[in-house]
C-alpha positions as CSV (number, residue, x, y, z in Angstrom):
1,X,60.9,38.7,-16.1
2,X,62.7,41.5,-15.2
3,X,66.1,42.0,-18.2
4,X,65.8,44.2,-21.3
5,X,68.1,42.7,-23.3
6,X,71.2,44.7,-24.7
7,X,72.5,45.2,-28.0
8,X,75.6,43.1,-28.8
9,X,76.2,42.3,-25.5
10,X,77.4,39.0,-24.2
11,X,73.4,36.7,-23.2
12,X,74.3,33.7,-21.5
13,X,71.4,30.8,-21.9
14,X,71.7,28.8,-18.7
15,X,70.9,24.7,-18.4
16,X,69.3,24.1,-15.3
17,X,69.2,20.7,-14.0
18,X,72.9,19.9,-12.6
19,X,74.2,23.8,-14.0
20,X,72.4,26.4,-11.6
21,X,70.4,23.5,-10.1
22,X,72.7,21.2,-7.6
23,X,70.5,18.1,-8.3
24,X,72.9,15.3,-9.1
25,X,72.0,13.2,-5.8
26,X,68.0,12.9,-6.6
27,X,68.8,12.9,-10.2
28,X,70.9,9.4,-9.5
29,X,68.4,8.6,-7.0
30,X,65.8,9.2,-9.8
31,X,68.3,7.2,-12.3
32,X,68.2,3.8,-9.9
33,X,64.8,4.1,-9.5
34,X,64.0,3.7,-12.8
35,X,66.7,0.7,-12.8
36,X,64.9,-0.9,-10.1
37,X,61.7,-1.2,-11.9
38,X,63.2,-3.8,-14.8
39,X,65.4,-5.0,-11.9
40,X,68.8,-3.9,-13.0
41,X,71.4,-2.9,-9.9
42,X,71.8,0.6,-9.0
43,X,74.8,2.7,-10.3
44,X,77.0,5.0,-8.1
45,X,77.3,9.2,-9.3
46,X,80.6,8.6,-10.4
47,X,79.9,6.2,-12.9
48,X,76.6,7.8,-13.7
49,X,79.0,10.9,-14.9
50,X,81.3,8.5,-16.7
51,X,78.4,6.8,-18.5
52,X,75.3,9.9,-19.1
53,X,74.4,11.0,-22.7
54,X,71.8,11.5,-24.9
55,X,69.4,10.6,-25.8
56,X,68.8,8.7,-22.6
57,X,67.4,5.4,-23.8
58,X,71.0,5.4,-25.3
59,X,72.5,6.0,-22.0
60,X,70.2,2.8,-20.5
61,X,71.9,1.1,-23.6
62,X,75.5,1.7,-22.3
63,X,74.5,0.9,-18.8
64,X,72.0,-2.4,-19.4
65,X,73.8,-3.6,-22.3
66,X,71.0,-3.1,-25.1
67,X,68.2,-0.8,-25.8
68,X,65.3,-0.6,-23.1
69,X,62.1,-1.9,-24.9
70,X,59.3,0.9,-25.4
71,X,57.5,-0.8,-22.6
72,X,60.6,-1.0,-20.3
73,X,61.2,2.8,-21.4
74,X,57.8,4.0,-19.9
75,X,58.7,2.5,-16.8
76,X,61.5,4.0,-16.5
77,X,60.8,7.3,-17.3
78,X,58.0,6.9,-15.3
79,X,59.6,6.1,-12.3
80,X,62.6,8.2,-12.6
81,X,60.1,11.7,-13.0
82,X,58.1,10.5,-10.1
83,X,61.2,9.7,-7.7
84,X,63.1,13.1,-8.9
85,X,59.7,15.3,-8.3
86,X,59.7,13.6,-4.7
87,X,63.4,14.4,-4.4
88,X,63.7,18.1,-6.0
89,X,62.7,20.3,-3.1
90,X,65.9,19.1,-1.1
91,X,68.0,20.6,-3.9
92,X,69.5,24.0,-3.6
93,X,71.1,26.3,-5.8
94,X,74.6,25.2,-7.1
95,X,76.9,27.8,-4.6
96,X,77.1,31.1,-5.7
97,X,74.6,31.2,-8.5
98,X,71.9,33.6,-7.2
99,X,75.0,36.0,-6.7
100,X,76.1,35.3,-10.1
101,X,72.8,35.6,-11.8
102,X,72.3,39.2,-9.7
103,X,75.5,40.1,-10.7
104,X,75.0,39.6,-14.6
105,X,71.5,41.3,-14.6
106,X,73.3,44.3,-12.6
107,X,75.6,45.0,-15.8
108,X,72.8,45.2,-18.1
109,X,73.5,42.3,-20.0
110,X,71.1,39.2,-20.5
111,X,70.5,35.8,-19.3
112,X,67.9,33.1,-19.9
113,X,67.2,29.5,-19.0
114,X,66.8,26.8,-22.0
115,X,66.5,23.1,-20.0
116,X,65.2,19.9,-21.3
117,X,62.9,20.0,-17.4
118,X,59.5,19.7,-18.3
119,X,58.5,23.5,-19.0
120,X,55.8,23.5,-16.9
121,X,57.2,21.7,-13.8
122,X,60.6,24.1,-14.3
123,X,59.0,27.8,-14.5
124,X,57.3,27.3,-11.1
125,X,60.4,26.2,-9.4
126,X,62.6,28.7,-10.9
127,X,60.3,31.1,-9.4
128,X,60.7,29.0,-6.3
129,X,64.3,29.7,-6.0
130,X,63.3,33.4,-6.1
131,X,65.0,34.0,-9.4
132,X,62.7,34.3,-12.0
133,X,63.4,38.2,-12.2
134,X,67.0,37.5,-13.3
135,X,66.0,35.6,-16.8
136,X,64.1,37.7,-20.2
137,X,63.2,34.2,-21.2
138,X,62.5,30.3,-19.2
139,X,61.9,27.9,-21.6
140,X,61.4,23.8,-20.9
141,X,60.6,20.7,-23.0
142,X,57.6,20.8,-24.1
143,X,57.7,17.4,-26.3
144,X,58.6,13.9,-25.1
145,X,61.2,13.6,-22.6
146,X,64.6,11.4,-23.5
147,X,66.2,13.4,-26.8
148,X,68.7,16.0,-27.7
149,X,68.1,19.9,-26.8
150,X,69.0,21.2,-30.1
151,X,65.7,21.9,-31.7
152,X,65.0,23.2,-28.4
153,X,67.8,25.6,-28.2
154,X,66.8,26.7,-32.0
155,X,63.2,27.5,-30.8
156,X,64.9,29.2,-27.8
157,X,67.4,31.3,-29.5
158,X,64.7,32.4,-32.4
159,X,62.2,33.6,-29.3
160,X,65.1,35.6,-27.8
161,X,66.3,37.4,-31.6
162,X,62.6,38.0,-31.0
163,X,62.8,40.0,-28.1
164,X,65.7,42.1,-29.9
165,X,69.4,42.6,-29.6
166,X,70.3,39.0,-28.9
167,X,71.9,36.9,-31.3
168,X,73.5,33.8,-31.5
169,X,77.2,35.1,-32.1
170,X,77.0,37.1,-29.1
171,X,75.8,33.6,-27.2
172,X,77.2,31.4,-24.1
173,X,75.6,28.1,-23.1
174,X,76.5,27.4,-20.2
175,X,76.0,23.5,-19.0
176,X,77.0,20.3,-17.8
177,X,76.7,18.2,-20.2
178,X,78.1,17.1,-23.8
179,X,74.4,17.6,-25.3
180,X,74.4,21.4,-24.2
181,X,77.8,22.4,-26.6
182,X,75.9,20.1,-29.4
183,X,72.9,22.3,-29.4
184,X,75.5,25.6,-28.8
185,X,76.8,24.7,-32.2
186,X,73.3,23.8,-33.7
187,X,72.5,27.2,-33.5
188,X,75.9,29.2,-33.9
189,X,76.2,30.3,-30.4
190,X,79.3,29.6,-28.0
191,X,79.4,27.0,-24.9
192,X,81.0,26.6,-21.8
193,X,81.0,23.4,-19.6
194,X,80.9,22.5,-16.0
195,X,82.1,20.0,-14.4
196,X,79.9,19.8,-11.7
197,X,76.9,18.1,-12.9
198,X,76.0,14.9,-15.4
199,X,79.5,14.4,-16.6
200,X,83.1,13.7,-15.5
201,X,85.6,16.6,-16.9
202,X,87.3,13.6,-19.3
203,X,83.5,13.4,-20.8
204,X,83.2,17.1,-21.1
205,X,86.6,17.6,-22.4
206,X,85.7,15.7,-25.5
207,X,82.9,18.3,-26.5
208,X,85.9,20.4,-28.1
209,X,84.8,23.6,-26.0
210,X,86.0,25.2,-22.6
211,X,85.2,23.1,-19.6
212,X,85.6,25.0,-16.1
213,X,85.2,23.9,-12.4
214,X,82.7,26.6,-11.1
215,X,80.0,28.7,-12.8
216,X,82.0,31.9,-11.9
217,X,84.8,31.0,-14.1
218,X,82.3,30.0,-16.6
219,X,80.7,33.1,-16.6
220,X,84.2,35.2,-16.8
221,X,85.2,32.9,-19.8
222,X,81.6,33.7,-21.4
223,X,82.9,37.3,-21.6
224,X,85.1,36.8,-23.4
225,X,84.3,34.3,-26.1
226,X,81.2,35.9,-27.2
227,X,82.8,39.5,-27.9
């Protein structure tokens, strides 16, 4: 992966699905799959983005009324990683980013992905996109799938103080969903929210952090926060 990472400069850690990945049709495609399995109705993307959080049995919770039993949660999570894998290819890039991501890599300052994709189902599409080179680190879940990204994000940001010169204070997440600022704040870094993936802007909004409509206006308020 082609960025040496600068000292004190602005890194941005990028969430994938729904951030730099337009996904949000096969994701609620993948979502109402799953439903369909225990029989439950499907749900439209607007209230999908009214409703998502984590950890995702707790957003089955909000939608079915209780708690998915474990057997109902295999199913489900079953079902929604087979219909999103089928899905996935007919994604693109959310517009602009491979400019964007060019662009940052250009200035000399660093960028990495941290998503809760399975890690080794997301490297090989990343380097599908034909963006790999833009990123000093990719890392995925590696654990179970359904919970938080904060331990994640901790491993993540440890492996990047690693590689030298990056450090938490100097830190933008940029995602698209509540869980992304949690795990910012987990590990002392900075977020930045947009509205263009899992949530609605109210849902966002409530995170306590900057929420902006395009990834070009998240990466100009990135600059500044983390100086």
């Amino acid at each position: 992966m082609g960025t040496t990472p600068g000292n004190r400069r602005t890194h941005l850690v990028w969430d994938w699905n729904g951030t730099l990945l337009d996904d949000n049709t096969a994701v609620v495609g993948a979502t109402n799959a799953a439903f369909g399995e225990i029989g439950l109705a499907p749900i439209t993307v607007e209230r999908y983005r009214e409703t998502y959080c984590v950890p995702i049995p707790r957003f089955y919770e909000r939608l079915m009324g209780r708690l998915p039993t474990d057997a109902e949660w295999e199913r489900m999570d079953g079902a929604f990683h087979r219909h999103y894998t089928e899905q996935r290819d007919a994604c693109g890039l959310t517009a602009g980013a491979a400019e964007l991501l060019a662009q940052w890599q250009l200035t000399g300052r660093s960028q990495s992905i941290m998503s809760m994709y399975q890690h080794e189902e997301l490297v090989p599409v990343v380097r599908g996109y034909g963006i790999e080179r833009h990123f000093v680190r990719v890392d995925g879940r590696t654990g179970p799938s359904g919970g938080s990204k904060a331990r994640y994000m901790e491993r993540h940001l440890a492996e990047l103080a690693a590689l030298g010169g990056i450090s938490p204070r100097h830190t933008v997440v940029i995602g698209d969903a509540v869980d992304d600022a949690v795990a910012a704040a987990h590990v002392g870094a900075k977020a930045v929210l947009y509205t263009g993936g899992s949530h609605s802007r109210a849902g966002l909004e409530k995170a306590g952090v900057p929420v902006v409509d395009s990834l070009a206006e998240a990466t100009a308020l990135a600059e500044r926060l983390a100086e």
